[in-house]
Structure formats: C-alpha cells, structure tokens
N, C-alpha and C positions, 0 to 999 in steps of 0.2 A: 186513454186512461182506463185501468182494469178499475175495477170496483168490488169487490168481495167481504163478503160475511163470513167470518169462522162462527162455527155454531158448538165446538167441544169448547173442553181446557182440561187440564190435568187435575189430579184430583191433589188439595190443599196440602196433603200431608209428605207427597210428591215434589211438590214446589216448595214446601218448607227444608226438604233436604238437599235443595241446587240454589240456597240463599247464600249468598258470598263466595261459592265457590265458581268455576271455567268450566264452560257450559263444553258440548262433544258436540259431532257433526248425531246423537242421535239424540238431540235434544230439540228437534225441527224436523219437521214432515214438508214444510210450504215454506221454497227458496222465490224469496219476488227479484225478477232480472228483469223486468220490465216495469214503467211508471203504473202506479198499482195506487189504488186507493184502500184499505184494511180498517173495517167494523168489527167491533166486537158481538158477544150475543145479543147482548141490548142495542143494538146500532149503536153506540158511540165510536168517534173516531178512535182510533187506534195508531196510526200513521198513513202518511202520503209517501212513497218513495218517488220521486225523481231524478231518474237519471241521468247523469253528464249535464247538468244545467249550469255549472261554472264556468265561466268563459276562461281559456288557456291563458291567457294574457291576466287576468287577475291573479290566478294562483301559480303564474312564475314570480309575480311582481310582489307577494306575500309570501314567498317560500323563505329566503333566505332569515326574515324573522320569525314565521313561526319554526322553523328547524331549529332556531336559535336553541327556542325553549327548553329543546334534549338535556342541556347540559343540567336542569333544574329540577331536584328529586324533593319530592316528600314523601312523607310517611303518616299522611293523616291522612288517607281517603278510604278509610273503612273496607264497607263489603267490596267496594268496587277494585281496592285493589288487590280481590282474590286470592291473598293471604289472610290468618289468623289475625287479630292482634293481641301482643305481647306485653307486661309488664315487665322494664327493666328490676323497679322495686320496689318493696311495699309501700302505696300510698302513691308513687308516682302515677304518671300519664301514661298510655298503655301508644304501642309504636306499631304500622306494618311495617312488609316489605317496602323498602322504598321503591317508586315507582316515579316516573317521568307524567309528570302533571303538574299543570299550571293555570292560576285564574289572574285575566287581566281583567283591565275595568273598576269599575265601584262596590264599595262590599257596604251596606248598611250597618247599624249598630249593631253590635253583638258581641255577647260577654267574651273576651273580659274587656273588651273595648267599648267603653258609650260614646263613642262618634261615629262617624259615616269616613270614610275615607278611601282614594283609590290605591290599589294594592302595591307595594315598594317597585315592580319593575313599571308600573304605569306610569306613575310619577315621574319615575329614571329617565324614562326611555318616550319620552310623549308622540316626539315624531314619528320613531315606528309604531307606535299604539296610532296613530292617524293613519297610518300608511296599512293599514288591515281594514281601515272603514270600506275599503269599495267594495272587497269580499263579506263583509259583513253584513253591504246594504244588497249585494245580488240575494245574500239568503233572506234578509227580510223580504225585498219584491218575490221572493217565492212563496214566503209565509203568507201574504197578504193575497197574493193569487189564491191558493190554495187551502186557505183557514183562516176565511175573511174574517169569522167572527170570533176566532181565538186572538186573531189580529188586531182586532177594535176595540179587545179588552183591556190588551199589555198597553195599545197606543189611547186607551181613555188613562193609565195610569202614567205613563207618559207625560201627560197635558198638567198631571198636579205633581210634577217631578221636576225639583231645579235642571236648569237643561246641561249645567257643567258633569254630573251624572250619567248622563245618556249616551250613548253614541250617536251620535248626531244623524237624524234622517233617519234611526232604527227603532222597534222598541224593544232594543237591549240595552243593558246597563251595564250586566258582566260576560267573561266569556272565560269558560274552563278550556287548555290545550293541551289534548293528550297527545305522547308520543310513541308506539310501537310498544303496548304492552294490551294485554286480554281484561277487560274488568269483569271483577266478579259479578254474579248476580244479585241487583241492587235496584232500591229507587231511589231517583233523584230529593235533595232537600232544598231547603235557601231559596226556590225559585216562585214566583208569584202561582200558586195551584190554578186560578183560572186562567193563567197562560198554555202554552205550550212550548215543548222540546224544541228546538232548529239545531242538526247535526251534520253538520259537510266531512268529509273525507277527502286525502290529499295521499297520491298512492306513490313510491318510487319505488323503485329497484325490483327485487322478485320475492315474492312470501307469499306463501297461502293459508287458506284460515281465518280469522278475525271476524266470525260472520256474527252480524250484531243480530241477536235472537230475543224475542220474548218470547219464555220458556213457557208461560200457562198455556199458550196458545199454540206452543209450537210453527211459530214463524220465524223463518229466519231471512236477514239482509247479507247479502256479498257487496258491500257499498265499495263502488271501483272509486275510481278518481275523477272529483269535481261531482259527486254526487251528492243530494242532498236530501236528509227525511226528517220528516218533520211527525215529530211523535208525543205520546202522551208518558210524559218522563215517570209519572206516579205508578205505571206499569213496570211490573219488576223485568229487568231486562239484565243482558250481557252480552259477551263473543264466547266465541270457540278460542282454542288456544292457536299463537301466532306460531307460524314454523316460516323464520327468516333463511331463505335461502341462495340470498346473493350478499355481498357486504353493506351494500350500499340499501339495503331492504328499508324499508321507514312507510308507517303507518300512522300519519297524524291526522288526529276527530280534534275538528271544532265544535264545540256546544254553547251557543248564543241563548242568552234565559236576559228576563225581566226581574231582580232582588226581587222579593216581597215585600219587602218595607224602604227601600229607596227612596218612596217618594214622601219617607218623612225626616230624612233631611232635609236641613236647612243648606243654607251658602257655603260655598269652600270656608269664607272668612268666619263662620259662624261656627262650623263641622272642625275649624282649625285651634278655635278659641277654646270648644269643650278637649278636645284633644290635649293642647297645653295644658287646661286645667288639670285635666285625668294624670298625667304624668307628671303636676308638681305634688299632687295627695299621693300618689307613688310612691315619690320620691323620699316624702314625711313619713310614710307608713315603713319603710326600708331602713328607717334612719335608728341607731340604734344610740344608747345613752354613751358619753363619752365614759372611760375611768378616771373613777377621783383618788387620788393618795392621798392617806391621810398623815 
C-alpha cells in the first residue's frame, strides 16, 4: 500500500469555477493505479483506493439488478449531475438534465415527508435489494480493514438504529446507483459527516474517461472493475467526461453511506403510522369546498 501526502491544492477561486461542471484529463497531475493510501496537507485521510478487491462471482451475481437501474432517470441530483438547473416556471421547482441515478435503501425524515421510509423500488423489489447484500458487505469488510475508525463510528450509530433500516452486517442504510454518466463537481449531502464515502465500480463493454477526480488536489482515480475507494465525500470531487465506445459501454458506481438521522426512526409499524397520518392532513389540506346553488 502507497501512502502519500499531497502538500499543494488549487487556489479557491479556481475551484469555485469547476463547481458543477465535467472535470478534463487536466484537472489531475496524480493518476493512483495502484492501492494507494491519500492525505491531505493536514494529514487527514482523503481516500484509500483499492484495487480489483471484488470477487468476479459477486458482481456477476449483482449485475443483472444493478444494470436494471439504467432504465431509471431523475432530475434532481444537482451539481453532480453537471448540468445547470432550470426553471420550467415562475415559482416552480427548478430540473436537470435527466441523468441515470438511483438510491435504494432507507431515506430518514425529510421535508416534505415526516417519516423514515425505504425508497418505492426497495419496497417493490426486496429480494433483489437482498440479493446486493453480499457486495455490499465485501465493501464494508473493506471499509473496516481500512478505516477502522470511520468504521466504529457509522457501526456505533448502527447499534441506536432500528435494524429493519440497515443493511444487515453493514453500516449502510442507503445506497445511490449510478449508471454511465460523468457527475459534476460536487459534495456529497444526507450522509452521516463523521462517516465516510464506500465507492465500488462495475466496468463493461469499452469507454474511456470517467476518471473520479478531486479537483483541489488535483488527484485523480481510473476506478476499473470490482474496485473500490473509500473516500472523504465532503471533498469536492467528480470525473472526466465518458467517451462510450463500444454499444455495450456501461459505467456503474455504487456509493454505500450511513443517512444522518436514520437512527431516529422509530419501527416500520411506527414510520408507517406517521406516514398514514401525513397523507390523510394531505389529503384535508387538498380538499376544496364543494359548490352550493342557491
């Protein structure tokens, strides 16, 4: 394992003009192809890359559902998905490009929802959401090798966490699935801050490009297949732009995080009852007077 200290970083007003946008191959001087440990100036970690530490036989036996996800576009993921956002009109909610991304798993309370709930394909689909745990626990055995004590913090928050929440044997709660697109330059939100990032990559067909960079620092990752980095997501990061060059090209990042507030739900039965509630003062608040004739 390398072990390095970057000692520059670009100057603030540099980096505030590659925020949201698709980084270039010269937005990195230090390409890590080898397991590489990465300090900042102050010593703090920065990332551990790992290479090919996925066993072949997990990420055949997870491919056919996470490929699934391709078919599943939104338009709410900000800087990262390196378009503008856009007002259809005045007063409405503002839209990107739509982008292939998807979060399974538990989402805590947050407006406009006051309950804890797992996300509509979780629910749907529970056996292939089980049938992603074994790849999900190789990245946690790597997180806990490697970031024991970012590790003892997600698994102390874990321990006050109903366990229907959790991924069983991880301390993950959610997990974002990207599919073959470049994110803008961006940090992560939602995720517990004294945790850390867990990022696996799953490679097919032929494309070059995607190289996941933090840009103050000027590092960049060529993350192949079955790799995994484990990084500090509050750092503004992104890729280069993808150039798919065979049909079959596909680029999909798993990102495993610990919610921040997960572990203040209560029981499905409990998280189910506020739920109900919420949607019948909905339903009164929508409700409009009948007409009377007179």
């Amino acid at each position: 394992m390398i072990d390095i200290r970057v000692r520059t970083q670009i100057p603030q007003s540099e980096l505030d003009a590659k925020i949201g946008r698709i980084l270039t191959e010269d937005d990195y001087n230090i390409l890590l192809t080898r397991a590489t440990t990465v300090r900042k100036p102050d010593g703090q970690l920065m990332c551990v890359y790992l290479p090919g530490i996925i066993p072949d036989a997990v990420m055949a036996q997870s491919y056919d559902t996470l490929h699934g996800f391709k078919k599943f576009q939104t338009t709410n993921r900000g800087l990262a998905s390196g378009t503008p956002r856009v007002r259809q009109y005045a007063g409405g909610r503002t839209y990107t490009k739509p982008i292939s991304s998807s979060i399974v798993g538990a989402f805590d309370a947050k407006r406009p929802y006051p309950y804890c709930r797992l996300t509509a394909w979780t629910g749907q689909e529970m056996e292939q959401y089980r049938g992603l745990w074994p790849l999900f626990g190789v990245i946690a055995d790597a997180f806990k090798r490697y970031v024991p004590d970012r590790y003892g913090v997600q698994m102390a928050m874990v321990e006050k966490t109903q366990p229907e929440w959790v991924i069983k044997g991880t301390p993950f709660t959610t997990v974002t699935i990207n599919n073959t697109y470049p994110t803008g330059v961006h940090t992560d939100a939602g995720d517990l801050p004294e945790g850390f990032g867990n990022l696996a990559v799953l490679r097919y067909g032929d494309y070059s490009g995607g190289i996941f960079t933090f840009p103050r620092y000027r590092v960049g990752v060529d993350m192949k297949h079955g790799d995994v980095l484990l990084m500090d997501v509050h750092e503004w990061h992104g890729n280069t732009q993808l150039q798919l060059n065979s049909d079959d090209a596909e680029r999909i990042s798993i990102v495993c995080y610990f919610r921040k507030d997960v572990h203040l739900c209560g029981t499905f039965a409990e998280e189910a009852k506020k739920a109900l509630e919420y949607e019948h003062q909905k339903a009164g608040r929508e409700e409009t007077p009948a007409a009377v004739e007179s």
